[in-house]
C-alpha positions as CSV (number, residue, x, y, z in Angstrom):
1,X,-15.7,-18.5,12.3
2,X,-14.1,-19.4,9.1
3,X,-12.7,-16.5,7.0
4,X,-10.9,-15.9,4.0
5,X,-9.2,-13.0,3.3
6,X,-8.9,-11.7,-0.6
7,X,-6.8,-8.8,0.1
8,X,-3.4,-8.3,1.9
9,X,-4.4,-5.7,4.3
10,X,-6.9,-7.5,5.3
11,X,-5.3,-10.5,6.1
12,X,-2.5,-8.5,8.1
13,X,-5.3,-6.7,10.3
14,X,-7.0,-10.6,11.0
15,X,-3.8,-11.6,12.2
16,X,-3.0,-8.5,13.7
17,X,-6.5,-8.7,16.0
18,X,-5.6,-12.2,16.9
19,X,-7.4,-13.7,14.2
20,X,-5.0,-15.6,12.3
21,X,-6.2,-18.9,13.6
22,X,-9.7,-18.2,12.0
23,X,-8.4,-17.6,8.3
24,X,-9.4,-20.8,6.0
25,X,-7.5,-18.8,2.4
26,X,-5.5,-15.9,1.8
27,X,-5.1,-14.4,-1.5
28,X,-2.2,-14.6,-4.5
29,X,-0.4,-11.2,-2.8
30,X,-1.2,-12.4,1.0
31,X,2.9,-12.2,2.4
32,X,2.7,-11.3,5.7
33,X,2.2,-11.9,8.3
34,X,5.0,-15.1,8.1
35,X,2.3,-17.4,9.5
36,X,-0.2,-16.7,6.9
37,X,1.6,-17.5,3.9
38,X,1.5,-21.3,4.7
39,X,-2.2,-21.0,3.9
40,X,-3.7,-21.7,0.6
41,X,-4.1,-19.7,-2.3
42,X,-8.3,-18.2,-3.5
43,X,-6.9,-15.9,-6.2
44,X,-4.3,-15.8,-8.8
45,X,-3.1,-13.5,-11.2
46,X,-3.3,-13.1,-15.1
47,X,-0.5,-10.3,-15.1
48,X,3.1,-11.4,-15.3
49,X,4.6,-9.0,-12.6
50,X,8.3,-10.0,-13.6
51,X,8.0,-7.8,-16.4
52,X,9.5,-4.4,-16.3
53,X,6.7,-1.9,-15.0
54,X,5.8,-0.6,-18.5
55,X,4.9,-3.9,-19.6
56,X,2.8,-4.4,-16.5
57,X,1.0,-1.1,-17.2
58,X,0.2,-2.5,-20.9
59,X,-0.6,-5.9,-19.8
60,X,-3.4,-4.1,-17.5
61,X,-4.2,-2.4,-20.1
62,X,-5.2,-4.9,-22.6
63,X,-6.8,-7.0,-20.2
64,X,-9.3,-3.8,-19.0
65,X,-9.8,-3.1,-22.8
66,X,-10.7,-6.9,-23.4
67,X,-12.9,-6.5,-20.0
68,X,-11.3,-9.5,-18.4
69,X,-10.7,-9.6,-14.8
70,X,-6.9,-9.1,-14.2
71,X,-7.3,-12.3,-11.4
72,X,-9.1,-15.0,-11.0
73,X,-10.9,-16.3,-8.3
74,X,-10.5,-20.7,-7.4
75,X,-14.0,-21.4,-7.1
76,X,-13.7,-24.4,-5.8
77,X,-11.7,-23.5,-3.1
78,X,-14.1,-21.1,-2.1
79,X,-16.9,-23.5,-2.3
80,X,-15.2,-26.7,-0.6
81,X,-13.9,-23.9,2.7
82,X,-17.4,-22.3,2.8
83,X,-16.5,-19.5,4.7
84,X,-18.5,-16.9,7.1
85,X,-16.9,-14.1,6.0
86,X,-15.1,-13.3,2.9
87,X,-13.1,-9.8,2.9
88,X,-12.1,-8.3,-0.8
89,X,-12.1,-4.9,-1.9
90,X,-14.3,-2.7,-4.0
91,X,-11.1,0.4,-4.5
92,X,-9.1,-0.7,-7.4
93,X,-9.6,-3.3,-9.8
94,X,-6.1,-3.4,-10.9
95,X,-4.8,-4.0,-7.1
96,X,-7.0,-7.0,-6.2
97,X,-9.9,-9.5,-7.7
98,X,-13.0,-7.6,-8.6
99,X,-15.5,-6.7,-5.8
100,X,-18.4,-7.9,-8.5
101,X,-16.4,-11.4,-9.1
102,X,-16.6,-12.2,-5.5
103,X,-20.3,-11.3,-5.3
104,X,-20.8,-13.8,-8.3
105,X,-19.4,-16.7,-7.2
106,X,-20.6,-15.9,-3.5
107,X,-24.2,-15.5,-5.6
108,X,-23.7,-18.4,-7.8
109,X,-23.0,-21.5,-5.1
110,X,-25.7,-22.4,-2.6
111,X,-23.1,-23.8,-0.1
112,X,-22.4,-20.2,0.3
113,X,-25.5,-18.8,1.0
114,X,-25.0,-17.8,4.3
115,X,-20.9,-16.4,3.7
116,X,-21.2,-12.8,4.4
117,X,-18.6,-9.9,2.2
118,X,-17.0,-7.4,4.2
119,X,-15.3,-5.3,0.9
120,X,-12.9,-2.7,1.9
121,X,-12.7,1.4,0.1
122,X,-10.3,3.2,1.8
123,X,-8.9,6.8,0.6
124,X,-7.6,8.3,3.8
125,X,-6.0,7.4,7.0
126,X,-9.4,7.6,9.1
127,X,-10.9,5.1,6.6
128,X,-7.7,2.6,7.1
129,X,-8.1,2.7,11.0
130,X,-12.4,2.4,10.4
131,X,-11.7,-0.8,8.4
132,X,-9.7,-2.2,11.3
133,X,-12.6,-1.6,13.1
134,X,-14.7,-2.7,10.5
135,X,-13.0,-6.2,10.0
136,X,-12.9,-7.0,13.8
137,X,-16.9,-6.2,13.8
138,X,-17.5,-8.3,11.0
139,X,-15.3,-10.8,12.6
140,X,-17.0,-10.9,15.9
141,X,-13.6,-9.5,17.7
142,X,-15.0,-5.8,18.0
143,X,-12.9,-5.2,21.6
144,X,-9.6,-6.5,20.1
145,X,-10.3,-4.1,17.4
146,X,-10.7,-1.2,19.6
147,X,-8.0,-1.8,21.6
148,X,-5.9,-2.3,18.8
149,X,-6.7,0.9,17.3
150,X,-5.8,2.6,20.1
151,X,-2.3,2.0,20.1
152,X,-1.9,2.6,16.3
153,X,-3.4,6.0,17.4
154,X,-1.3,6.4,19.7
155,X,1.9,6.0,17.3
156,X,0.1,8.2,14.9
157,X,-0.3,10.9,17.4
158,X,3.2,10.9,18.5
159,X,4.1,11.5,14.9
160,X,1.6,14.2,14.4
161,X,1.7,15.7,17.6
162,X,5.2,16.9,17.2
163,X,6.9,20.6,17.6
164,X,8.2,20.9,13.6
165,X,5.9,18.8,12.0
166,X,2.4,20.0,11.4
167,X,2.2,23.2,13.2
168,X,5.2,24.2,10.5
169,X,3.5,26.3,7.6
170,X,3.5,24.6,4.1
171,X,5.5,27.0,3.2
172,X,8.3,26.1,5.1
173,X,7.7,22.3,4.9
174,X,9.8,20.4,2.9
175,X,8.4,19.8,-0.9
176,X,7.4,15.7,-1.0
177,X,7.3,14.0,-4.2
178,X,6.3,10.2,-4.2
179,X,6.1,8.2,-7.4
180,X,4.0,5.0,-7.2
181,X,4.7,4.0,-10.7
182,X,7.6,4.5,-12.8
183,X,6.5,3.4,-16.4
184,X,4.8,5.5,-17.1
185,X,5.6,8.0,-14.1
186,X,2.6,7.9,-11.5
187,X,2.2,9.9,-8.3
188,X,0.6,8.3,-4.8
189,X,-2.4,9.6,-4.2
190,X,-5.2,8.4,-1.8
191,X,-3.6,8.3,2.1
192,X,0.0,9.2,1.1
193,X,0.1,13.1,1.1
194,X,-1.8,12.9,4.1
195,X,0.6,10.7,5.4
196,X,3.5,13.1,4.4
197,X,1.8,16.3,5.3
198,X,1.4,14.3,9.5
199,X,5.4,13.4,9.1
200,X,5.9,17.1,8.3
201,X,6.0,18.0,4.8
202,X,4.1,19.5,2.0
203,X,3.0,16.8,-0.7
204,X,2.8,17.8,-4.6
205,X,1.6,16.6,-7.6
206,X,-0.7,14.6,-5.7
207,X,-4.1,15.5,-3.7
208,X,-5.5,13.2,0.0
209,X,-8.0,11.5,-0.9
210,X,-7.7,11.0,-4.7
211,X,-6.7,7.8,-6.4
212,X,-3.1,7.8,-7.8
213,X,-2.5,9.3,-11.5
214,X,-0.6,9.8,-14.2
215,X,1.8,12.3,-14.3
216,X,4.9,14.0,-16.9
217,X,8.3,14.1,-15.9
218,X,8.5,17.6,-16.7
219,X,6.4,18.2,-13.9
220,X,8.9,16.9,-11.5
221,X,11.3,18.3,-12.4
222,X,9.3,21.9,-12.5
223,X,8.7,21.1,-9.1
224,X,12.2,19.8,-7.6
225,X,11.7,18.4,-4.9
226,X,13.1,18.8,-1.9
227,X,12.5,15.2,-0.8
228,X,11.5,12.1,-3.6
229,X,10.1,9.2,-2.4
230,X,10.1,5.8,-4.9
231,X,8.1,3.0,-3.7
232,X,6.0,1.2,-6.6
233,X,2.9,-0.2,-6.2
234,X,3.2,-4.2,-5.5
235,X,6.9,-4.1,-5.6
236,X,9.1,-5.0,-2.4
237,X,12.4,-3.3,-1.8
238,X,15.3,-5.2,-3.9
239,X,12.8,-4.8,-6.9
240,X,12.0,-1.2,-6.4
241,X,15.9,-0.4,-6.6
242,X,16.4,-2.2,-10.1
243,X,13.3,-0.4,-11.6
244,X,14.2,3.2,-9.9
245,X,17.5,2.9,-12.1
246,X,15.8,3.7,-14.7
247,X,15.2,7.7,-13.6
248,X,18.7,8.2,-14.1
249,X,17.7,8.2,-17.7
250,X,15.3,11.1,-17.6
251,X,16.5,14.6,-18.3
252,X,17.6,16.5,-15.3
253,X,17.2,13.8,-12.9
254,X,20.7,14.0,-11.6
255,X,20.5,17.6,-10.6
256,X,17.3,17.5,-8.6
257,X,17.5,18.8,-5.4
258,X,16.3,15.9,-3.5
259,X,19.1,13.8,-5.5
260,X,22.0,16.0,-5.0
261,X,21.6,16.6,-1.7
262,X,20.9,13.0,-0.7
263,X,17.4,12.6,0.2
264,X,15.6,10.9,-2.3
265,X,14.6,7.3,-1.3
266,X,13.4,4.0,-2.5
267,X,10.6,2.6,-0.3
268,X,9.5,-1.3,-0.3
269,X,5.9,0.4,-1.0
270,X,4.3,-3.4,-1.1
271,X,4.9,-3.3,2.5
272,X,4.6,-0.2,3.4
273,X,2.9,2.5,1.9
274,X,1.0,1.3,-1.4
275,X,-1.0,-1.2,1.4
276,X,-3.8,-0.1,3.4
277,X,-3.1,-2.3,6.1
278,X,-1.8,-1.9,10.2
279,X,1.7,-1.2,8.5
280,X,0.2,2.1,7.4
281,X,1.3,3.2,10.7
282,X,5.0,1.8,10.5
283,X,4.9,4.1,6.5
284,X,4.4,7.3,8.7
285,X,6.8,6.2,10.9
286,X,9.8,5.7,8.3
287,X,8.4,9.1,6.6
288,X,8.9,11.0,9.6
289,X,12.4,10.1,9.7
290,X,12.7,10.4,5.7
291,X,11.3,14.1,6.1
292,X,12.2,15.5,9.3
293,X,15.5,13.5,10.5
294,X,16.3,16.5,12.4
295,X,13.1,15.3,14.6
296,X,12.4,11.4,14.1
297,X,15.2,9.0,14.7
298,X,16.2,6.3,12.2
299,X,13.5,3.2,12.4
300,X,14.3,0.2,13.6
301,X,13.6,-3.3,13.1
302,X,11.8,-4.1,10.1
303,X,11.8,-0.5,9.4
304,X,15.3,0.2,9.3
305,X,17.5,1.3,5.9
306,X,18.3,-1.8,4.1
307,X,15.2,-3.3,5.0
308,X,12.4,-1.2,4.3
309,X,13.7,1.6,2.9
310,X,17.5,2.6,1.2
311,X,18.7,5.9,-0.7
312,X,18.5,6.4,-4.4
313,X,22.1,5.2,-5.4
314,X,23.1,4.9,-9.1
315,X,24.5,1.4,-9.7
316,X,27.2,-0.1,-12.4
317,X,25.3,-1.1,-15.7
């Protein structure tokens, strides 16, 4: 089977399922695992993602008011690989190519008459762990799939299954904050306060299930946090830290709980928790720690501090 893979989750669970062998393209964002990223490139980007993240937000902006795509799909390269199976997404038009631009082009050349698209929609956990299963279905490697998933559930309920973490009452949780965008301030919706709430503590300003929104600083700081989590959407570690210096410049920022006392943390959320991917697993894992060290060792490995994850620190300008 011949597969290409317009989404980075999706190309992490194909590899993940023992896959990797059968993937013909990966997308712009595809970078992991290693072994993928020597494959070519289907999509690419009209958004310069150098920019600070308020000139991101307007770029998207202007593109979404124009009603251009924000990346583009190489036809061609579709076309000459003629794939089986094409996996995109139909969640976010900001995060990936268009689930309606892939049904186009797929509609639009004969030679891919017979290509089938598997298009992913995930807003909880449960629905990240289904498309596992979904992918390995569509990709004729159902039993790989299953047994896969049972080991990711097995992590999960390790996590989940622990005295202190979600037998605690909300009231005496510690109060989770996690900002997915920082210009203009956004909180992570969709899996994320599930994923706190399993690691043991209460999420605000942000509901399971719903996708990601805007939000003021004041409300923050009302809250105050007892634990603030940075990890912006699409941005890996090192880059998160330069634009999470800029919340030293809003009001009150300093004095908030989770600042003063030490535990409010950058996350590489490209890798981690912005992806619906087989990593969502390793995310709960680092929260657990993040919110209940008392409980949940430090990760290690890729997960350790420095890697995937460091404390808010201000810096010299």
């Amino acid at each position: 089977m011949r597969i290409v893979s317009l989404l980075p989750c999706a190309t992490e669970m194909l590899f993940a399922l023992g896959l990797g062998g059968q993937v013909v393209a990966i997308s712009h964002e595809c970078d992991y695992p290693p072994a993928a990223t020597r494959l070519p490139r289907a999509t690419r980007s009209r958004i310069d993602s150098s920019r600070p993240s308020r000139e991101i937000d307007e770029q998207v902006k202007q593109l979404i008011e124009t009603g251009l795509p924000l990346y583009e799909i190489d036809n061609e390269l579709i076309r000459e690989l003629a794939p089986d199976l094409i996996v995109t997404q139909a969640q976010c038009d900001v995060c990936a190519v268009r689930y309606q631009d892939v049904i186009d082009v797929v509609s639009a050349e004969p030679a891919l008459a017979g290509t089938k698209v598997l298009a992913l929609n995930p807003q909880s956990l449960a629905e990240i762990l289904s498309d596992i299963e979904r992918v390995g279905a569509a990709a004729r490697a159902a039993d790989a799939a299953r047994e896969y998933l049972q080991s990711l559930r097995m992590r999960i309920d390790k996590i989940s299954a622990s005295d202190g973490t979600r037998s605690v009452p909300a009231t005496l949780r510690p109060q989770v904050v996690c900002l997915e965008w920082l210009g203009p301030l956004m909180t992570a919706g969709n899996w994320t306060p599930e994923l706190i709430e399993l690691a043991g503590g209460e999420s605000c300003l942000a509901e399971s299930g719903k996708h990601s929104g805007y939000i003021e600083w004041e409300a923050v700081r009302d809250c105050n946090p007892d634990v603030l989590l940075v990890a912006p959407c699409g941005f890996d570690l090192a880059r998160s830290l330069a634009e999470a210096q800029r919340l030293w410049e809003l009001p009150g920022f300093g004095e908030l709980t989770a600042v003063t006392s030490g535990r409010a943390y950058i996350i590489d959320g490209n890798a981690y928790l912005n992806r619906s991917g087989p990593r969502i697993v390793d995310s709960l894992e680092i929260l657990a720690h993040l919110i209940r060290p008392d409980r949940f060792p430090p990760p290690t490995g890729e997960q350790r501090e420095g890697c995937a994850w460091a404390k808010v620190a201000r810096t010299a300008p």
